[in-house]
C-alpha positions as CSV (number, residue, x, y, z in Angstrom):
1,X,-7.1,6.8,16.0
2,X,-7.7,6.1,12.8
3,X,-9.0,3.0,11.1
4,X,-8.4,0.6,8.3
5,X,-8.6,-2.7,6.9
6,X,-5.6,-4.9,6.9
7,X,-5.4,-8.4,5.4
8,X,-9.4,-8.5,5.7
9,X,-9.8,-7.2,9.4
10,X,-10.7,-3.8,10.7
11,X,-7.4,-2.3,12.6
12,X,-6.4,0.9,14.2
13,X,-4.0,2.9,12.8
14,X,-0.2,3.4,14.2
15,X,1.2,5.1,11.4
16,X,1.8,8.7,10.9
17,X,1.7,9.5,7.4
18,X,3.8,12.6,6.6
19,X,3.3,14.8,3.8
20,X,5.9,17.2,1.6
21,X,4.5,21.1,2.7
22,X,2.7,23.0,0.0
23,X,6.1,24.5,-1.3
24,X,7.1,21.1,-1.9
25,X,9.5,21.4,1.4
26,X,10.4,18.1,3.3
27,X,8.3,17.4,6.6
28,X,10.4,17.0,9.9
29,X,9.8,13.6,11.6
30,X,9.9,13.1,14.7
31,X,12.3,10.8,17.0
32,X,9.9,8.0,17.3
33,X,7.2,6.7,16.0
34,X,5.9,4.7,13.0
35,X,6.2,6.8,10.0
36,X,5.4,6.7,6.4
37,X,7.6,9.3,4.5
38,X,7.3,10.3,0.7
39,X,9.8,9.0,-1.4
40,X,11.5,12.5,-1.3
41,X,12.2,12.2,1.9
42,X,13.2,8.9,2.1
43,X,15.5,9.5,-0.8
44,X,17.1,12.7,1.0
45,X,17.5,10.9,4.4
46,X,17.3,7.5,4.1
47,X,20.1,6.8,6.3
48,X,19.2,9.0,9.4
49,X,15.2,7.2,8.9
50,X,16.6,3.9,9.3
51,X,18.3,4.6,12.4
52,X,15.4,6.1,14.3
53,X,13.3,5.0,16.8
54,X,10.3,3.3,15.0
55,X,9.6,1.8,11.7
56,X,9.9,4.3,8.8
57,X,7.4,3.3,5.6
58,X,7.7,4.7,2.4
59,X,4.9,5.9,0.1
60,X,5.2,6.6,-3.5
61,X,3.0,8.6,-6.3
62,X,1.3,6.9,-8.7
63,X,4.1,8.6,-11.3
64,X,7.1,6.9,-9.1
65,X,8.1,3.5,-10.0
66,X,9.2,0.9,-7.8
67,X,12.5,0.6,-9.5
68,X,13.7,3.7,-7.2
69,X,13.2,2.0,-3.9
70,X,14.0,-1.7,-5.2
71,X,17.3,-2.0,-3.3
72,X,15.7,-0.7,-0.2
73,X,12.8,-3.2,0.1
74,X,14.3,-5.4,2.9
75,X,14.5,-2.3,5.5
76,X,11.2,-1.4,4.8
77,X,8.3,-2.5,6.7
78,X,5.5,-0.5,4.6
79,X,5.0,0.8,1.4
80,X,2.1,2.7,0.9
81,X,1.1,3.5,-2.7
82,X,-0.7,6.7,-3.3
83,X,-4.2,6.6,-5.4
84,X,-4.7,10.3,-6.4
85,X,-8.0,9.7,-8.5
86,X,-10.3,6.7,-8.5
87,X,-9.9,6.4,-12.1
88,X,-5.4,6.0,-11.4
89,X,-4.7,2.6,-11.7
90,X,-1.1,2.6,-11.8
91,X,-0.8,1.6,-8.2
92,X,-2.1,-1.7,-9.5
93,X,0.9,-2.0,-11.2
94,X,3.3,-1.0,-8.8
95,X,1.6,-3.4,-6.4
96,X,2.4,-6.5,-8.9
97,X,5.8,-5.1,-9.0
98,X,6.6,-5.0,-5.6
99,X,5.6,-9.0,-5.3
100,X,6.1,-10.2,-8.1
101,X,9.2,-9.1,-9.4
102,X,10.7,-7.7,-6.1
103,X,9.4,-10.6,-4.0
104,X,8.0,-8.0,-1.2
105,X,6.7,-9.7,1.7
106,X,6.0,-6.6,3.9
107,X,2.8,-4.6,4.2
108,X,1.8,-3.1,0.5
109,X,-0.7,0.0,1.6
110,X,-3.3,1.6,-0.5
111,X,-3.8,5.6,0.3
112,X,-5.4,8.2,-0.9
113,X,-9.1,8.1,-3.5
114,X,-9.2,4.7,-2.2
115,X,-13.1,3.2,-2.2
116,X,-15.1,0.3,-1.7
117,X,-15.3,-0.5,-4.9
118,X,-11.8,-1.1,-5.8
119,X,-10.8,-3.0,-2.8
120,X,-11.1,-6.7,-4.0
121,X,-8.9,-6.1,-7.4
122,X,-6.4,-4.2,-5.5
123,X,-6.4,-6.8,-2.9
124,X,-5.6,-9.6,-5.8
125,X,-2.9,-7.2,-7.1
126,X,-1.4,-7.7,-3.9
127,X,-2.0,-4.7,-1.6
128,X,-2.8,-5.8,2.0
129,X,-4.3,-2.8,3.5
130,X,-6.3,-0.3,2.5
131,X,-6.8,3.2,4.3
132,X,-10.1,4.2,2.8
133,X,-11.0,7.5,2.1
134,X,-12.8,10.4,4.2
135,X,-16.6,9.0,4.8
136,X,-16.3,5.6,3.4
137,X,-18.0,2.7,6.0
138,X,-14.9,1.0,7.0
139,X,-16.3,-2.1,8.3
140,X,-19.3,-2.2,5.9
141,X,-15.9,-2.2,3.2
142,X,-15.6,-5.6,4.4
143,X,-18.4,-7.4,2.6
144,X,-16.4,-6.4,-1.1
145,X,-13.5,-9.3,-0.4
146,X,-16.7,-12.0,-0.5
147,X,-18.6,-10.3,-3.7
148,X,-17.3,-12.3,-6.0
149,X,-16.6,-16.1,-5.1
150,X,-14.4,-17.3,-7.7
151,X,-12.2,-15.1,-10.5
152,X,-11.1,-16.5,-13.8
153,X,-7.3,-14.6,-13.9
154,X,-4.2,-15.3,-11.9
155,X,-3.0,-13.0,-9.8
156,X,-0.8,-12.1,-7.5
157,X,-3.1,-13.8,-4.4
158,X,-4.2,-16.9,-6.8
159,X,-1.4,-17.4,-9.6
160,X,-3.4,-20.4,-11.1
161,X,-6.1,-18.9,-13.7
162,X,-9.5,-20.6,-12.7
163,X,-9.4,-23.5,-15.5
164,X,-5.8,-25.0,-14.1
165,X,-7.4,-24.8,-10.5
166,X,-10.1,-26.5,-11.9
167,X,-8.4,-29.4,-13.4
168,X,-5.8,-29.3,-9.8
């Protein structure tokens, strides 16, 4: 099974991420199971998914905005936002989004060209987990939440910028 880190711990992996086929045609899911679906799917079938045996998660693009799944947000246990390059940062946004404007309490996912390097930021634009990519050190990942000790923004993990928590 595989592994990744959620809210700062190594985990296994339950989910089954699906994926559209090549042609762009919609995977079958099955019966039961945790799933995470793209937003294709769960815009074709969203009622039959929530009705299943399992939790269903939904994962978007980088190009799909949150907007589209914003009425959905309280059936959904997982949304897992999809880094294609390392350079894509709009998953950042989405992220903020989801918390911020949403108020999303559930699991916020990164997938996809997701490194070591980018795991603290992401983390502070409020994704919780993070399914690294093929050959990165999963527990060695760990030691980039401590690097640096204090930040000077809010965000969405610390909303005070460093000089109010200062003077608090």
């Amino acid at each position: 099974m595989a592994k990744l880190i959620r809210n700062r711990r190594v985990v296994a992996d339950n989910w089954l991420l699906l994926e559209l086929g090549a042609d762009g045609a919609l995977p079958s899911v099955p019966a039961e199971g945790d799933v995470i679906v793209p937003l294709k799917v769960w815009l074709a079938r969203h009622d039959s998914l929530a009705v299943r045996q399992g939790h269903t998660g939904v994962w978007l693009d980088s190009n799909e905005a949150a907007e589209t799944i914003a009425a959905d947000l309280r059936r959904l246990p997982l949304i897992a936002l999809r880094f294609p390059t390392f350079g894509d940062g709009r998953g950042y946004s989405t992220a903020r989004l989801l918390r911020e404007r949403y108020g999303y309490t559930g699991e916020i996912r990164a997938i996809g060209d997701v490194g070591r390097d980018h795991l603290l930021n992401m983390q502070r634009c409020g994704i919780d987990a993070f399914a690294l990519r093929e050959g990165e050190d999963v527990e060695g990942a760990l030691a980039a939440f401590d690097e640096l000790p204090a930040t000077y923004q809010a965000s969405v993990v610390e909303p005070l910028p460093l000089f109010r928590r200062r003077v608090a």
